[in-house]
Structures are given as structure tokens and as C-alpha cells.
DRENBA-489721 format. One record per residue (C-alpha): y, z, x. Coordinates in Angstrom, 2 decimals, decimal comma. Each point is the difference from the previous one (the first is absolute). Example, Ala and Ser with C-alpha at 12.3 -4.5 7.8 and 13.67 -1.06 7.14 Angstrom:
2
((-4,50; 7,80; 12,30))
((3,44; -0,66; 1,37))
This chain:
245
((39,64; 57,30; 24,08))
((-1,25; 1,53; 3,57))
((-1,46; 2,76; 1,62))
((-2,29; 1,15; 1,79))
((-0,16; 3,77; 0,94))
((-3,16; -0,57; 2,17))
((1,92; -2,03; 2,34))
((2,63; 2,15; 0,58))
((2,22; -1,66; -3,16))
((1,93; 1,66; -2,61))
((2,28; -2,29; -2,22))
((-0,26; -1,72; -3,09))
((2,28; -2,74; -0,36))
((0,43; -1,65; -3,36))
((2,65; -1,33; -2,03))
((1,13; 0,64; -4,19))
((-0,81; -3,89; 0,00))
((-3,19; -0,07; 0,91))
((-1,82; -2,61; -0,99))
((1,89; -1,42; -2,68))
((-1,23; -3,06; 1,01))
((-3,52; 1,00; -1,33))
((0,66; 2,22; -3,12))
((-0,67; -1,44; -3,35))
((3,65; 0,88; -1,42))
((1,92; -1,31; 4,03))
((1,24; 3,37; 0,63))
((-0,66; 2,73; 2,97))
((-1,00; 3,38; -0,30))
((-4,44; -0,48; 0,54))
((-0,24; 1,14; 3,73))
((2,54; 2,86; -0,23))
((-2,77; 1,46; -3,06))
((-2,82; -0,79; 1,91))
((1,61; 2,05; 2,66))
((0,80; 2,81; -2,65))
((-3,51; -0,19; -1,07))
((-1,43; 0,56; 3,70))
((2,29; 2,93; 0,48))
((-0,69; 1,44; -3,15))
((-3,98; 0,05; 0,56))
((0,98; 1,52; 3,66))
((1,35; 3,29; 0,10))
((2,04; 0,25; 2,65))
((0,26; -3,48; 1,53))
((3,70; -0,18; -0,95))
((0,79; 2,70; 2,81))
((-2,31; -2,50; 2,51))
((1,53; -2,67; -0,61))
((3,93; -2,27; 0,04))
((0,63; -2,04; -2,91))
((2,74; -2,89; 0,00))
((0,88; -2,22; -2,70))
((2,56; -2,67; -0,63))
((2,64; -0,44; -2,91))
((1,87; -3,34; -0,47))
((-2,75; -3,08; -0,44))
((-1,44; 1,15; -3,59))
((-0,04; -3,56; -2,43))
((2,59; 1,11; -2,76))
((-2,72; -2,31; -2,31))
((-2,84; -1,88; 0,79))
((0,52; -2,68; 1,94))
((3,67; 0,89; 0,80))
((-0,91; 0,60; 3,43))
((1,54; -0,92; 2,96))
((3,08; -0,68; -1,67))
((0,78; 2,46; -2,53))
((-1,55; 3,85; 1,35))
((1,52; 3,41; -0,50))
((1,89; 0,25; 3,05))
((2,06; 2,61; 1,30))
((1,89; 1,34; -2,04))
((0,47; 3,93; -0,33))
((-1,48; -0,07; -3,30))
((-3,01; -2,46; 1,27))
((-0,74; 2,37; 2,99))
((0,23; 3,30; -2,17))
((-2,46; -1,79; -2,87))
((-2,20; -1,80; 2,91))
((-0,84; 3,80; 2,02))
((-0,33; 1,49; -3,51))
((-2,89; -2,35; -0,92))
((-1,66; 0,14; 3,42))
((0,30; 3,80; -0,08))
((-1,67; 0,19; -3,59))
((-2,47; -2,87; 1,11))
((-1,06; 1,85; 3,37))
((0,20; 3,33; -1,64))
((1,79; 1,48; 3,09))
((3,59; 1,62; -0,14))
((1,20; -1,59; 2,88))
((-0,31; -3,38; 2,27))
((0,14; 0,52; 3,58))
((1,84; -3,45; 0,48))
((1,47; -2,52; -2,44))
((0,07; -3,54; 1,13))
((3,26; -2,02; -1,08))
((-2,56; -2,64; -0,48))
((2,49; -3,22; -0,42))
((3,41; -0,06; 0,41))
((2,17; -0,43; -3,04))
((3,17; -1,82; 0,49))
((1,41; 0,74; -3,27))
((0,17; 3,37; 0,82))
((2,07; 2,03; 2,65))
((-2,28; 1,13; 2,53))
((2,03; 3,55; -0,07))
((-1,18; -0,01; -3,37))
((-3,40; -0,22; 0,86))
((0,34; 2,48; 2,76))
((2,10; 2,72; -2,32))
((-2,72; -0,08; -2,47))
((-3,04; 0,71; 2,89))
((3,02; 2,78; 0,72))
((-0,79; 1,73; -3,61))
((-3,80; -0,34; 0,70))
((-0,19; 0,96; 3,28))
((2,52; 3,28; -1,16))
((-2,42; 1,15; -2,97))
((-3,02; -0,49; 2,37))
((-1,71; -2,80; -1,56))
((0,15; -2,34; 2,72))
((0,25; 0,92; 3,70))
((0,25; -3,12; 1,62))
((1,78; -3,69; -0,12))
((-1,23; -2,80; 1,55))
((1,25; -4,16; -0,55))
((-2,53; -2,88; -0,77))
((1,40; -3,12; 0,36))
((3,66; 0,75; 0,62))
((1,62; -2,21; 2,43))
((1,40; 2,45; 2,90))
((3,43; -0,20; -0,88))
((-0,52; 1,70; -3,61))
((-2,20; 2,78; 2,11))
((2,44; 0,81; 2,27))
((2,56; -0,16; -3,02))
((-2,20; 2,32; -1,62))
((-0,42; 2,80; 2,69))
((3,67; -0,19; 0,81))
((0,43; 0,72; -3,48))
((-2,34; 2,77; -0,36))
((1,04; 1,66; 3,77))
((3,36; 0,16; -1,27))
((-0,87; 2,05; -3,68))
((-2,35; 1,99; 2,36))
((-2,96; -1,23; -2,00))
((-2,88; -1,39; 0,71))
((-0,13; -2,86; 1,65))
((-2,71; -3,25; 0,35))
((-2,06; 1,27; 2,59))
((-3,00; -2,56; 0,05))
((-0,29; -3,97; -0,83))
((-2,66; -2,00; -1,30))
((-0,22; -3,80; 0,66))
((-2,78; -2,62; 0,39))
((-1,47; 0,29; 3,50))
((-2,55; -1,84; 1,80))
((-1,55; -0,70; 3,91))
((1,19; -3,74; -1,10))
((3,15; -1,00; -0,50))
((1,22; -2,72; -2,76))
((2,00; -3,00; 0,82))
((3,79; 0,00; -0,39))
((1,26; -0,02; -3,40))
((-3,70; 0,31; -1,61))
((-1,73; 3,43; -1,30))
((-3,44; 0,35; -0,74))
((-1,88; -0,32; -3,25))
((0,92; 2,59; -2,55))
((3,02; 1,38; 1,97))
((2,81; -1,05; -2,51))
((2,71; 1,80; 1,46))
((2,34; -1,47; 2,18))
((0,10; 2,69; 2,27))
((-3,47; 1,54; -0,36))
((-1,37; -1,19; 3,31))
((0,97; 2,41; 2,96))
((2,72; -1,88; 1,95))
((1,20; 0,49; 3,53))
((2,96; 1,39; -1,60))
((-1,24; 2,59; -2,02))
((-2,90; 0,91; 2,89))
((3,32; 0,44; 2,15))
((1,70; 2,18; -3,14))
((-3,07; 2,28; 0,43))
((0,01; 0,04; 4,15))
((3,85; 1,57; -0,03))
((-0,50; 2,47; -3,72))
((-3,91; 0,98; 0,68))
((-0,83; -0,36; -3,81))
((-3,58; 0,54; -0,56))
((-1,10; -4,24; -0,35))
((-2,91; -0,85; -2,26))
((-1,61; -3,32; 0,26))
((-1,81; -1,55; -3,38))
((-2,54; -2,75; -0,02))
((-0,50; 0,59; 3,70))
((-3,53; -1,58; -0,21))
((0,82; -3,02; -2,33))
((-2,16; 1,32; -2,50))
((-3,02; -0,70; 1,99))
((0,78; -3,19; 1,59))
((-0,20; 0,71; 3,43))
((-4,03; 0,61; -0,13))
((-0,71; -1,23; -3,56))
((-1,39; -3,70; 0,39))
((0,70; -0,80; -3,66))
((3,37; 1,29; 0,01))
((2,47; -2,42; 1,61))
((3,03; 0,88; 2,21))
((3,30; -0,77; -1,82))
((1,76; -3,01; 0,90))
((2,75; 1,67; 1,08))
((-1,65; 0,77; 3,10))
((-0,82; -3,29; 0,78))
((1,56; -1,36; 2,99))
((-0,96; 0,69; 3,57))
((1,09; 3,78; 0,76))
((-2,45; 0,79; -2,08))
((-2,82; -2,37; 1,35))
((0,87; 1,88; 3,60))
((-0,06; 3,91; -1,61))
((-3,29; -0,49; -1,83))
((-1,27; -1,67; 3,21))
((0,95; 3,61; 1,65))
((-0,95; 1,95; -2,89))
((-3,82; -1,00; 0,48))
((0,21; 0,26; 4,03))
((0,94; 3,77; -0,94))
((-2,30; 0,67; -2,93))
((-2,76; -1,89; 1,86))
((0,41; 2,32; 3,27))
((0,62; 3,28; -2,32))
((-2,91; -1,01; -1,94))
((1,49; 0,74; -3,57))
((1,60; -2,58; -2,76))
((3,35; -1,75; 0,14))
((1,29; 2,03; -3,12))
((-1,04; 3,32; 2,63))
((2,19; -1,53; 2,49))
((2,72; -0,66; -2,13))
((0,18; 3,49; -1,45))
((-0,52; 1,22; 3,75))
């Protein structure tokens, strides 16, 4: 969950999943309250601010996850924004994250049911999470031609480093969660709004008790972080700054 109205932010990015993964029952649904909770003791914050959520990673039991989640499914996406609307206590999310692709279901199915959402108001916007780019551009194509809404922004992991062939960094399960060349070139020609997550390796660029994942061990990397403190030395700031810069 960020934002930070101060400095010029104004989203709040969560998911219906989060964090399953350190809830006493294994299921979702703490942030998005916490979020309801800070909106409800702020009269009008909701009008200041964007919130986005994702639908599609929830554990269908406790330790089901990452192999059996809720997916998406028509009924999964219409149950998933009706528990994140109730949790955030807001009648509408300003963009719903496709969070992991679903291969058992049609991705027009996915994309007619953000249709009914996006027609009774509830949601405004779509965006894809860890879609390869061929299921995006499926996806829009889709959409374009129904005259719905279409995915207008992606989500992937994105760093300053880059992993080694065929590798992807601690906690990144997916096998196309890591921006690629090919999906960076998907957003260059269609312009969808790209988000990056875990840009800052959760620390690990200036946190000396937090390693670097392995999967940026090799010597690319050894030359960028030699760069990276040549720049934040002559800016003056951290390397995190930098990489955020």
C-alpha cells in the first residue's frame, strides 16, 4: 500500500490477496480494511486520492496458494471487487489489476466481466499484472472490438538491475512477472500506463543486511551498481534515490 500526497502522490495500490501469506486463517482481505479504516476516519480523502486493487491471486484455502487461487473467472472477478468494495468501503475502484493470468479461463471472459463493472460504474479502469504480452494484446483486441474498456496499464517486476536469462528474482513466482524486452516494447507501440513493483528490491540496494537476489548475480550487474554509486555519489543522495530517479 503507497502514497504519499506530500510528494505529489495519489494512489493506493493493493490487492484482495493481500497478505495472505501473513493472516492467521492464509487468506487476503487485511490491507484492503486497513485502507477502509483510513478512509473512514478521513472525511474526504476518497475524493484525494486513486485506489487500485487486484482480483485473481486470493488462496481458495490456506496454503492452496500458488497453485490453486480464485482466478478469473466472471464469477471470481464479480465476488473479488465485491469484497474489496465492502472491505475499502468505497463504491468504486479507480483500476482493477488482473493480478495473474488464469489459463483456465478465456481471457474475453475476464475482459467481458471488467465490461459489466466498468458499465455499472464500479470499476473505471483495467490494468494486467503478470500477463505475458500476447494475452494483453489478446485482451485489448478483445475489448476494442465490444467497444469496452480495454487494459490500459501493466504491472510487472521492475528493477535498475536486470536478472540473468531464464532466472527471476526471489519471490517473483510468475513466469512472466519480470518486465521483459517484449512487453517494455508492447508498451512503447500501445502507450499503456506501465507500473513497476519491487523497483527497490525491498531495500536491498542501500540496506547492508538485506542481500541482493541471486538472480542478479553475474557481471551486468557488478558494472550497473558500479555506475549507480558514481551517480548517487556525485548527486549526493542514496542508490534506492537514484533508482527511483
Amino acid at each position: 500500500m503507497t502514497v504519499s500526497s506530500s510528494a505529489g502522490g495519489q494512489w493506493i495500490d493493493t490487492a484482495d490477496c493481500y497478505a495472505f501469506w501473513e493472516s492467521p486463517d492464509g487468506h487476503g482481505g487485511a490491507s484492503e480494511r486497513v485502507i477502509g479504516r483510513w478512509l473512514a476516519a478521513r472525511p474526504g480523502a476518497r475524493e484525494r486520492v486513486l485506489l487500485s486493487t487486484k482480483a485473481g491471486a486470493e488462496p481458495l484455502w490456506a496454503g492452496s496458494w500458488p497453485e490453486h487461487r480464485a482466478g478469473l473467472s466472471r464469477r471470481a472477478i464479480h465476488d473479488a471487487v465485491a469484497g474489496s468494495l465492502h472491505r475499502m468501503g468505497t463504491e468504486r475502484i479507480d483500476l482493477l489489476w488482473l493480478h495473474q493470468e488464469d489459463r483456465a479461463t478465456a481471457i474475453e471472459e475476464s475482459m467481458d466481466a471488467i465490461a459489466e463493472l466498468t458499465d455499472a460504474g464500479t470499476v473505471r479502469r483495467v490494468g494486467a499484472s503478470n500477463h505475458p504480452a500476447w494475452r494483453v494484446e489478446r485482451a485489448r483486441a478483445h475489448a476494442i472490438a465490444r467497444g469496452t474498456a480495454p487494459i490500459d496499464a501493466l504491472q510487472l517486476s521492475a528493477t535498475y538491475l536486470r536478472p540473468r536469462p531464464g532466472t527471476r528474482p526471489e519471490g517473483v513466482i510468475h513466469p512472466f512477472g519480470v518486465l521483459s524486452d517484449e512487453q517494455h516494447d508492447y508498451a512503447r507501440a500501445h502507450r499503456p500506463d506501465l507500473w513497476a513493483y519491487s523497483p527497490l528490491m525491498s531495500g536491498a540496494y542501500d540496506h547492508p543486511g538485506k542481500a541482493i537476489s541471486e538472480a542478479y548475480d553475474h557481471p551486468g550487474s557488478t558494472r550497473r551498481l558500479a555506475v549507480l554509486d558514481d551517480v548517487a555519489a556525485e548527486l549526493g543522495g542514496s542508490r534506492g534515490q537514484v533508482v527511483l530517479a
